[in-house]
Backbone as CSV, one residue per row, in Angstrom:
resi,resn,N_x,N_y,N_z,CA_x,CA_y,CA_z,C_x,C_y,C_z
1,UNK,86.433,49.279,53.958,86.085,48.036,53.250,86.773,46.868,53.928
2,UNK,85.880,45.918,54.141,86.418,44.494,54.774,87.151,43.458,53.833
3,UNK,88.190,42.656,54.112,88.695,41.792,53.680,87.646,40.825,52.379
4,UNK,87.183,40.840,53.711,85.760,39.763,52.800,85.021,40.782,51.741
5,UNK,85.154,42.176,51.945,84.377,42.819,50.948,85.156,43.028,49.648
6,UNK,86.622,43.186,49.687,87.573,43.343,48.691,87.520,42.164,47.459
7,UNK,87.404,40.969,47.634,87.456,39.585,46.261,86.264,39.946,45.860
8,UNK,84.790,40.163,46.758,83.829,40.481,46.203,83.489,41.705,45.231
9,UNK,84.030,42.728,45.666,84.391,44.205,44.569,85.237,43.328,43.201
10,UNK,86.000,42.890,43.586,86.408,41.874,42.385,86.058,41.054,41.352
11,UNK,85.086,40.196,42.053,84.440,39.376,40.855,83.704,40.013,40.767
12,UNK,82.467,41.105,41.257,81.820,42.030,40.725,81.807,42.832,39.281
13,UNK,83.278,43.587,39.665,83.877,43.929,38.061,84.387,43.265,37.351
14,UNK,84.451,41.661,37.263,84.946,40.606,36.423,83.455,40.533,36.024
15,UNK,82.769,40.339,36.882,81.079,39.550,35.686,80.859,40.748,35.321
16,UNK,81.029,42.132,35.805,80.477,43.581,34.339,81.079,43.013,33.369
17,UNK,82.413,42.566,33.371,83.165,42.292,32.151,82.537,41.523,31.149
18,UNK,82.508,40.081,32.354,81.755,39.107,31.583,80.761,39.247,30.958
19,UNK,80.079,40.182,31.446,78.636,39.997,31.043,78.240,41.250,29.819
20,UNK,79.677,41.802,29.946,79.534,42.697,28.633,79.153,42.478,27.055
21,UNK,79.666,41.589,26.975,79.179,41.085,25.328,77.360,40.317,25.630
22,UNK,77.490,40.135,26.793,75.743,39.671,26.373,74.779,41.224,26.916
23,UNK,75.586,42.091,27.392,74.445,43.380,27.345,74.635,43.521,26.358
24,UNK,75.430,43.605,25.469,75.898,44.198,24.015,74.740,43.654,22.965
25,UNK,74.968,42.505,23.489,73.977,41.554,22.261,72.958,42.125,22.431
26,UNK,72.342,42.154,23.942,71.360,42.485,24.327,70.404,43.554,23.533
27,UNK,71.704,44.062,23.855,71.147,45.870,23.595,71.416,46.253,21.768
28,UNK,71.772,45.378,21.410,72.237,45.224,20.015,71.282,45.159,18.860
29,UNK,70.710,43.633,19.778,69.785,42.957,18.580,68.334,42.402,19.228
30,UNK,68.812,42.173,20.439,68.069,41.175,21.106,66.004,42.409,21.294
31,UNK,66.783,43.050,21.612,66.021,44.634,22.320,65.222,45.200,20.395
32,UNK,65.758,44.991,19.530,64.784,44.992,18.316,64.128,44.136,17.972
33,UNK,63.965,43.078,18.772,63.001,41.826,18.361,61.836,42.021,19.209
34,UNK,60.369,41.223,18.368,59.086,41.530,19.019,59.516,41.215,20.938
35,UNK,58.411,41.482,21.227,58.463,41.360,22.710,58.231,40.237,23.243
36,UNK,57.426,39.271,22.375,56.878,38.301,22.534,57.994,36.897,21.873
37,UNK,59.039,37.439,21.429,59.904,36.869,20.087,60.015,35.648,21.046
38,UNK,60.472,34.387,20.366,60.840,33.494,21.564,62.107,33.865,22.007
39,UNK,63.062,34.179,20.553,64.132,34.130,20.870,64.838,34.994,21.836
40,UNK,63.864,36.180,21.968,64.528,36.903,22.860,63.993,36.868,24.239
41,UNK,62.966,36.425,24.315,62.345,35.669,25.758,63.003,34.764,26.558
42,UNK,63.856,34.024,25.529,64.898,32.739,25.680,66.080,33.493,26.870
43,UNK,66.476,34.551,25.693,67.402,35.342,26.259,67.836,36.226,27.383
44,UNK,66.446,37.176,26.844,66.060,37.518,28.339,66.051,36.968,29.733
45,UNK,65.350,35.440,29.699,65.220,34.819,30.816,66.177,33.975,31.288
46,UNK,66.956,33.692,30.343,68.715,32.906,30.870,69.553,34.336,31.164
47,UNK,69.300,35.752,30.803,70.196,36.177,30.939,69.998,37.264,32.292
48,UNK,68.706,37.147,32.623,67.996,38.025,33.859,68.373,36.758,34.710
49,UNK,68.038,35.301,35.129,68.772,34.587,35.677,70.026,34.341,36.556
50,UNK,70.705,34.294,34.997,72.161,34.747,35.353,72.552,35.753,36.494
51,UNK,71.829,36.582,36.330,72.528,38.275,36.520,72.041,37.990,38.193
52,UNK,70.350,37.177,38.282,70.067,37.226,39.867,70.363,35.911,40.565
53,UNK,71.463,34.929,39.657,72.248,34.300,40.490,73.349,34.549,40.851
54,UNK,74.218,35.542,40.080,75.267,35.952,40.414,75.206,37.110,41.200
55,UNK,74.472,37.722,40.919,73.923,39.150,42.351,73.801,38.330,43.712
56,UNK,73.082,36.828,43.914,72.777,36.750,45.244,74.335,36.103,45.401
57,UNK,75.248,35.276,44.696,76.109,34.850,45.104,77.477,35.880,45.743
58,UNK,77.366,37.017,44.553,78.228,37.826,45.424,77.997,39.404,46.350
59,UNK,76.254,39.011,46.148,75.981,39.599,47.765,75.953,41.038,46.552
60,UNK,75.491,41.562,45.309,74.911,42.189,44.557,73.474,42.503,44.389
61,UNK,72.845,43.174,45.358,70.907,42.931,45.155,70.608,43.700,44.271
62,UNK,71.098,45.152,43.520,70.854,45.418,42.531,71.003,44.273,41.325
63,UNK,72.220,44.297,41.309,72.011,43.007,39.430,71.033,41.751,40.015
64,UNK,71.594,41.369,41.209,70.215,39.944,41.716,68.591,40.516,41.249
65,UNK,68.423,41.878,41.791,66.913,41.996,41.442,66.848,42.680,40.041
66,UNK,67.629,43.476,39.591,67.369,43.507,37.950,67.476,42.220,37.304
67,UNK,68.350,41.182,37.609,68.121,39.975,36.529,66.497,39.303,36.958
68,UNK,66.316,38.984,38.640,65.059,38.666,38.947,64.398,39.112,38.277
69,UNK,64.000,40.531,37.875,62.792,41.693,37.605,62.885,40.852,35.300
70,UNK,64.073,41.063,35.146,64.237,40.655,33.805,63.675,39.289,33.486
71,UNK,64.290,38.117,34.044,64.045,36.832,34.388,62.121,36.433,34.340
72,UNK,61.980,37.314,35.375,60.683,37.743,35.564,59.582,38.212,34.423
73,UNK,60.021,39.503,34.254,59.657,39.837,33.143,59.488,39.159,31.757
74,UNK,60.244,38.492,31.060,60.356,37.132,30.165,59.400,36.178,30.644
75,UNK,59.504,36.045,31.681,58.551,34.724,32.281,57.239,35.270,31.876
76,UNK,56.954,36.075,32.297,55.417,36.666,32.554,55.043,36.794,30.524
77,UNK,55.910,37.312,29.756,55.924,37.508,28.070,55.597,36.526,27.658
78,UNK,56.465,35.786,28.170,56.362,34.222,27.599,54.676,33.324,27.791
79,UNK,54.733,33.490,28.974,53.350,32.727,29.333,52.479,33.347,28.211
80,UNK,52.334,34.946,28.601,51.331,35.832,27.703,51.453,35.352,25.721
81,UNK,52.749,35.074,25.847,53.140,34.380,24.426,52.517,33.126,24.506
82,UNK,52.475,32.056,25.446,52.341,31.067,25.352,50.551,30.945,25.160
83,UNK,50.059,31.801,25.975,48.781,31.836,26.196,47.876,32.940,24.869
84,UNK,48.954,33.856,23.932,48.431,34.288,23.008,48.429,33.534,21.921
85,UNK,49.356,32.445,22.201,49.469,31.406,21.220,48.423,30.379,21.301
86,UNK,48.186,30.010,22.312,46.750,29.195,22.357,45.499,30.167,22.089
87,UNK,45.187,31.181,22.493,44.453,31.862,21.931,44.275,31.878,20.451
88,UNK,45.156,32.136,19.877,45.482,32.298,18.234,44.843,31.089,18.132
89,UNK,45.903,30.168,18.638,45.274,28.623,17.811,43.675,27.941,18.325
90,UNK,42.989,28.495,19.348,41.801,28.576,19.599,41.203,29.047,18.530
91,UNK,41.210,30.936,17.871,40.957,31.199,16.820,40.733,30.421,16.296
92,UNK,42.154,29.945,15.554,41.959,29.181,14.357,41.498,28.214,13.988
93,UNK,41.136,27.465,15.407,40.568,26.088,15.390,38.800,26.348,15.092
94,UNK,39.192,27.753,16.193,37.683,27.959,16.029,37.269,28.572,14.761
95,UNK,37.980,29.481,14.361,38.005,29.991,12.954,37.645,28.578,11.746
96,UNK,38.394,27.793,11.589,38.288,26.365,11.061,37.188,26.054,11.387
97,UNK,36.199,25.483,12.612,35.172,24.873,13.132,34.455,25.774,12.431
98,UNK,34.274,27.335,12.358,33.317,27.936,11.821,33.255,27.140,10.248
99,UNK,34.581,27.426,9.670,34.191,27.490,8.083,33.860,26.015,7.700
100,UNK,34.326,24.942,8.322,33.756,23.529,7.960,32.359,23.168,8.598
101,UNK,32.086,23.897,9.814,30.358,24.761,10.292,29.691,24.538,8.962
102,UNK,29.886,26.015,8.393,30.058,26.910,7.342,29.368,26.098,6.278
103,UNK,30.760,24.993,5.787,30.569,24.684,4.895,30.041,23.183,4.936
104,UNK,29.925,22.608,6.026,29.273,21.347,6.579,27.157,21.961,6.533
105,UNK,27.109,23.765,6.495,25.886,23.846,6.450,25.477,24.005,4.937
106,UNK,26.798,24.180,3.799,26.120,24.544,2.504,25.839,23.437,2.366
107,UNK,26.640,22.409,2.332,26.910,21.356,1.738,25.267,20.472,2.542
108,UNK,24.595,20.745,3.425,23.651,20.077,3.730,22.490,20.679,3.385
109,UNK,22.743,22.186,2.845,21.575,23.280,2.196,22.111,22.501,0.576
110,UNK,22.839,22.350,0.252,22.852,21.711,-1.138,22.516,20.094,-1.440
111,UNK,22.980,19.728,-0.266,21.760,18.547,-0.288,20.315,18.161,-0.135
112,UNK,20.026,19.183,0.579,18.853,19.691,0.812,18.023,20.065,-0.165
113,UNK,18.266,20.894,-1.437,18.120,21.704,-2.786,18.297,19.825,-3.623
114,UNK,19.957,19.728,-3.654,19.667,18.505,-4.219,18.041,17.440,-3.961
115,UNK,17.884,17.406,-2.397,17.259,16.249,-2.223,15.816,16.670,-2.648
116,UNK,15.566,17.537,-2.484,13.829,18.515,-3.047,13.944,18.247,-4.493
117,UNK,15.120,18.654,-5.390,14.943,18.790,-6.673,14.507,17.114,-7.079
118,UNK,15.285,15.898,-6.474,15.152,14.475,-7.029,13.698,14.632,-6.469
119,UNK,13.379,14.728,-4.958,11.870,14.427,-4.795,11.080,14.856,-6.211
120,UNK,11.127,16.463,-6.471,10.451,17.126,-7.672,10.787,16.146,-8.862
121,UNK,11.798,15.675,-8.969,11.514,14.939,-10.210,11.124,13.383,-10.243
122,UNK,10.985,12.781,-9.451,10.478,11.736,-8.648,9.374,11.566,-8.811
123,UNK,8.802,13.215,-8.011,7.453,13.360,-8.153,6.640,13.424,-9.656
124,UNK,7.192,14.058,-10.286,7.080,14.375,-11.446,6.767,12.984,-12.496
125,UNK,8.006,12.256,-12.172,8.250,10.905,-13.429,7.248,9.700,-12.307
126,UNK,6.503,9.994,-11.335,5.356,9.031,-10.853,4.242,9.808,-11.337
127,UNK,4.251,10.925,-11.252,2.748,11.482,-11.900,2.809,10.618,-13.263
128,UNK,4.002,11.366,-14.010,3.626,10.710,-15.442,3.254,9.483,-15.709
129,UNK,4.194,9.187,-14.790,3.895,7.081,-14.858,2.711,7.031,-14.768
130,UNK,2.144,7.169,-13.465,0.368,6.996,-13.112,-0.659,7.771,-14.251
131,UNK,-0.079,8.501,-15.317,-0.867,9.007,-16.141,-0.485,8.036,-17.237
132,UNK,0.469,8.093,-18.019,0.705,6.541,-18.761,0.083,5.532,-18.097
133,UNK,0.233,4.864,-16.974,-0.585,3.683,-16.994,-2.130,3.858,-17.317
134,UNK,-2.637,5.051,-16.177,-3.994,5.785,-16.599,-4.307,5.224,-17.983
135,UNK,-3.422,5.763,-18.607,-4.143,6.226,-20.361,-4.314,4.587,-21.003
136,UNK,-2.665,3.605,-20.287,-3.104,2.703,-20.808,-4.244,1.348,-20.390
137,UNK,-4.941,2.178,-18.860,-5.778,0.918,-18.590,-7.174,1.215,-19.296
138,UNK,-6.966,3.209,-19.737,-8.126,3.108,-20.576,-8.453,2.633,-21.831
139,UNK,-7.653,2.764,-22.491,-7.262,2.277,-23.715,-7.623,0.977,-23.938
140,UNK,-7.298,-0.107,-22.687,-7.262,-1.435,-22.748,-8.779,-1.623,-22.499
141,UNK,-9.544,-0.552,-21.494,-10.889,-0.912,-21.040,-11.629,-0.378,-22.426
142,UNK,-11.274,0.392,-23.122,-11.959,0.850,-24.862,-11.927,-0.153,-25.579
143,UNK,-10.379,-0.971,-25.650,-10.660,-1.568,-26.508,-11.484,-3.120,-26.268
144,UNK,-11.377,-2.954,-24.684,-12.370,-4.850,-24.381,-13.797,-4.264,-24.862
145,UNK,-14.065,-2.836,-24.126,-15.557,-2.620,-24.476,-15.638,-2.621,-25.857
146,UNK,-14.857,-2.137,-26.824,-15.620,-2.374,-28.540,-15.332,-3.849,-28.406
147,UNK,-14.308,-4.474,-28.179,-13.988,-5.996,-28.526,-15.630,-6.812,-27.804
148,UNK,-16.254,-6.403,-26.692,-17.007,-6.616,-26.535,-18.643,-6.692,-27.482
149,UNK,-18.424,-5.259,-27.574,-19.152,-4.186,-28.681,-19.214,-5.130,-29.867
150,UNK,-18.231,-5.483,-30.135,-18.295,-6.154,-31.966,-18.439,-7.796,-31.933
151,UNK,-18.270,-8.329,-30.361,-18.472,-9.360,-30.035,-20.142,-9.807,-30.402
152,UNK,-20.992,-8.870,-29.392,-21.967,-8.458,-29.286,-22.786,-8.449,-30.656
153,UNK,-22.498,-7.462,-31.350,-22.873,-6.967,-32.601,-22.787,-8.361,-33.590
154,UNK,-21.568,-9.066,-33.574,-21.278,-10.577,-33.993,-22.394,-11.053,-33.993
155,UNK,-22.866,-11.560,-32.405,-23.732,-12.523,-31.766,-24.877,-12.003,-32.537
156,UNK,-25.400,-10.832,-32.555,-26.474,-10.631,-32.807,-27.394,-10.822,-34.379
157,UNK,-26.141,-10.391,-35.238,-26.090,-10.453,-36.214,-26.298,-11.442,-36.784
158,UNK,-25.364,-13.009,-35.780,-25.400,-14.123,-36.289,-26.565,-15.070,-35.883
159,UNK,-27.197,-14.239,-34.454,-28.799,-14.468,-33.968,-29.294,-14.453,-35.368
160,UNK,-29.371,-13.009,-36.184,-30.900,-12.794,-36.765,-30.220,-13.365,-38.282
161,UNK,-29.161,-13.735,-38.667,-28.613,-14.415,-40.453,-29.449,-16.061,-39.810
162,UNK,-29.333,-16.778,-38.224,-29.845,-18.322,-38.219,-31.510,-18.114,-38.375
163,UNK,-31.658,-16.789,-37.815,-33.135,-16.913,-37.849,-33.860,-16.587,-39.555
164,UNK,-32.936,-15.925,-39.782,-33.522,-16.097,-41.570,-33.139,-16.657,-42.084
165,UNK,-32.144,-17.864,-41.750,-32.102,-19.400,-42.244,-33.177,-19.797,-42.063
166,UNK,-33.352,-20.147,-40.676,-34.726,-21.019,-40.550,-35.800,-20.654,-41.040
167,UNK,-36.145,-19.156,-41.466,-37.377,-18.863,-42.076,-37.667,-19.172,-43.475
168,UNK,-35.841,-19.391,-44.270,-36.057,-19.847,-45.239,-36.301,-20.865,-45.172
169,UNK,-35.866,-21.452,-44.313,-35.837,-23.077,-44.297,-37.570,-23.608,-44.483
170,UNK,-38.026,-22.904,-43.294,-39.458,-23.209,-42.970,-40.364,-22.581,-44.265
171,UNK,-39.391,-21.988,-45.085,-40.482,-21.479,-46.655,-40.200,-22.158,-47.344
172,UNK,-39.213,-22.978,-47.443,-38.743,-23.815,-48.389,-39.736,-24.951,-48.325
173,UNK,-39.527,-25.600,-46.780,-40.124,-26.591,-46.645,-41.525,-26.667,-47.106
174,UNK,-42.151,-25.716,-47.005,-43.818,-25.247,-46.796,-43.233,-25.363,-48.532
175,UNK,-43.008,-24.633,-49.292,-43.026,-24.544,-50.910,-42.622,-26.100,-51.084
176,UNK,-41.815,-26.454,-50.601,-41.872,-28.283,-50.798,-43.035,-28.898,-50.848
177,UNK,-43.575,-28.775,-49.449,-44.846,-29.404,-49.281,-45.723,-28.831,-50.042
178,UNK,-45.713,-27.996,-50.245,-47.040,-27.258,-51.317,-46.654,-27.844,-53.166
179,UNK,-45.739,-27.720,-53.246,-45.065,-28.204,-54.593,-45.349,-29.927,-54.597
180,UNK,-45.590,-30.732,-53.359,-45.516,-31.924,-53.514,-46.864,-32.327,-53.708
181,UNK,-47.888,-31.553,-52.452,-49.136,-31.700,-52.810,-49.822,-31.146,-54.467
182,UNK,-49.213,-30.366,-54.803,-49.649,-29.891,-56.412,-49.384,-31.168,-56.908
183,UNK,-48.092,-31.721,-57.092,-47.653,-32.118,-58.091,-48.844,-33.846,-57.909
184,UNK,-49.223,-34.354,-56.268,-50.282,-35.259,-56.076,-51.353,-34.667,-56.367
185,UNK,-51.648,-33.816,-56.728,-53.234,-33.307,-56.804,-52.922,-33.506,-58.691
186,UNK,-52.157,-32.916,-59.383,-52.312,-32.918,-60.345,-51.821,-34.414,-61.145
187,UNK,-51.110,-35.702,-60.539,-50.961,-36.564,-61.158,-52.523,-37.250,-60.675
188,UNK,-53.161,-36.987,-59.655,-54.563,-37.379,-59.271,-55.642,-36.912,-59.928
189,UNK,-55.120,-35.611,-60.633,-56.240,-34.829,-61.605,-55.971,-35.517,-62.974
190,UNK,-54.766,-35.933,-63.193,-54.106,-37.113,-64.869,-54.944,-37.758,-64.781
191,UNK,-54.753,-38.765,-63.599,-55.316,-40.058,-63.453,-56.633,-39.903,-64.166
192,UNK,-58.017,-39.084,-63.028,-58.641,-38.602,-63.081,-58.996,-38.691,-64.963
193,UNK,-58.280,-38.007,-65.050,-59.080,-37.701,-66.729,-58.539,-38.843,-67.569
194,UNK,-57.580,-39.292,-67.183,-57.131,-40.483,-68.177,-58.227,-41.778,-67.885
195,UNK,-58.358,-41.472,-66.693,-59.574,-42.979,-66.226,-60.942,-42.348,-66.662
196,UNK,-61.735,-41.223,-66.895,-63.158,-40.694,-67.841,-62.623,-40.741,-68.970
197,UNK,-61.075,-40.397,-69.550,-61.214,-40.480,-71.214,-61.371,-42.282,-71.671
198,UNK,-60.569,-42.810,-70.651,-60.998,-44.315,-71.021,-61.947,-44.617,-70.648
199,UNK,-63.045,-44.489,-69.727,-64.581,-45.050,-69.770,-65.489,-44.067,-70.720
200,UNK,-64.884,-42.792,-71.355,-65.463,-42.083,-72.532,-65.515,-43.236,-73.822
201,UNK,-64.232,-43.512,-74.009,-63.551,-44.673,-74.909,-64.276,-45.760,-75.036
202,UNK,-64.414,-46.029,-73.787,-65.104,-47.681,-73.263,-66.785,-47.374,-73.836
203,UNK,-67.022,-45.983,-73.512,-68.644,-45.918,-73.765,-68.652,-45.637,-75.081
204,UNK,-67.754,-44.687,-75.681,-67.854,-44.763,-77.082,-68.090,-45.772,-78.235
205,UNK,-67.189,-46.821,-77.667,-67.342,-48.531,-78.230,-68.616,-48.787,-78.454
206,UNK,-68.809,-48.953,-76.469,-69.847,-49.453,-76.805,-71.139,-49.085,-77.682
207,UNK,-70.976,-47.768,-77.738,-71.880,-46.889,-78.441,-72.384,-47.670,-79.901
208,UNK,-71.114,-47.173,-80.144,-70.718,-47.649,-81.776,-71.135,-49.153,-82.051
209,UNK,-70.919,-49.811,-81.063,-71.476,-51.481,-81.561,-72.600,-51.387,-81.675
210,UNK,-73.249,-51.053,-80.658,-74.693,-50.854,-80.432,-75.401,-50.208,-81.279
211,UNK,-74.405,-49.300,-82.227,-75.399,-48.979,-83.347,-75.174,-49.498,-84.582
212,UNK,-74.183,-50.264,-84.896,-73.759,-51.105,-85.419,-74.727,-52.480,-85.174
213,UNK,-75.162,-52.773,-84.293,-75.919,-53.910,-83.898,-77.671,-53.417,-84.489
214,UNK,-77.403,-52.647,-84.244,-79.157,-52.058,-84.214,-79.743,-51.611,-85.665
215,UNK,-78.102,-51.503,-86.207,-78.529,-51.054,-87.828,-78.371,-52.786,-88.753
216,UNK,-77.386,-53.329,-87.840,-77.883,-54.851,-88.421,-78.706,-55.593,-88.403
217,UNK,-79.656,-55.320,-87.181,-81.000,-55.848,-87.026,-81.861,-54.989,-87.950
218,UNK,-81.716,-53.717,-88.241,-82.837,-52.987,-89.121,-82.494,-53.859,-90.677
219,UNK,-81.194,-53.914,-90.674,-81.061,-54.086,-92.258,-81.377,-55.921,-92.540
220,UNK,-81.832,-56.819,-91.384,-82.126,-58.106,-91.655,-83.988,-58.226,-91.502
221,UNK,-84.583,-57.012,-90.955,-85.488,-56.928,-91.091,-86.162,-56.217,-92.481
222,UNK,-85.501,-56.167,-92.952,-85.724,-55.779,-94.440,-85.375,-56.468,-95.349
């Protein structure tokens, strides 16, 4: 063994020393945690580190390449951690995207249901409407046609009550005129006999004188 090899055998078995309480831990607690744990990924990789900086410093290639290989190893967990962790949260995002998907499709199938059912009743309360108005433009056209109807019936009625005015009228008149001519025919038929009973009268007189005269001449001839 060389001079130069002797301090190195030295600090060699000073860092076993050192490094005894962190195999301990290691191997303690660290070594029952998931594989993926951070905390022991943490550990692992500061403590595989360690081991392959102090291996190359004192010329150790076993502990240099077991801490490398450890160091290593952690590294590679970690990523796979890091990258199962985005995975996961891919899942979940995507998991999420599905169910607000999901529920972004009930919610537009229930608007959908909603929006059919208002059409249906939409539809429904315009039928009725257009049947109410229906009923009431018939109603209104019934009642102009009787209002018409009795208008009509009015007119006609009140046609044939002027025309049997005037027929009375024109019988009246005619019984006027007939009543007027009687009543001239018969003060003309008075006259009439009152003017022969007075030249009856007038002849009677004279009658009477005349025999009165004729019996006074008989009775002076005697």
């Amino acid at each position: 063994m060389s001079i130069i090899e002797l301090p190195l055998q030295v600090l060699r078995a000073q860092y076993r020393l050192a490094r005894f309480p962190l195999q301990f831990i290691e191997e303690r607690w660290i070594a029952r945690l998931d594989a993926e744990a951070p905390a022991r990924l943490i550990f692992e990789r500061s403590f595989g580190a360690l081991d392959a900086a102090v291996g190359g410093a004192l010329g150790d290639s076993a502990l240099r390449k077991r801490g490398a290989v450890l160091a290593r190893r952690s590294e590679v967990r970690g990523q796979a951690a890091v990258r199962s962790m985005a995975a996961a949260k891919r899942r979940k995002q995507a998991g999420t995207q599905l169910e607000e998907s999901l529920e972004d499709v009930a919610n537009d199938r229930d608007e959908a249901i909603a929006a059919k059912q208002d059409a249906v009743v939409d539809a429904r309360e315009r039928a009725q409407q257009r049947k109410r108005q229906a009923t009431e433009e018939a109603d209104k056209r019934i009642a102009e046609a009787a209002k018409d109807s009795r208008t009509e019936t009015d007119r006609k009625r009140e046609a044939v009550d002027s025309a049997e005015r005037q027929r009375l009228q024109r019988i009246n008149r005619a019984e006027e005129k007939a009543a007027a001519a009687a009543k001239a025919a018969l003060d003309d038929a008075r006259d009439k006999r009152a003017a022969a009973a007075a030249k009856r009268e007038q002849a009677e007189q004279v009658e009477a004188l005349a025999e009165v005269e004729k019996q006074n001449r008989r009775a002076g001839r005697v």
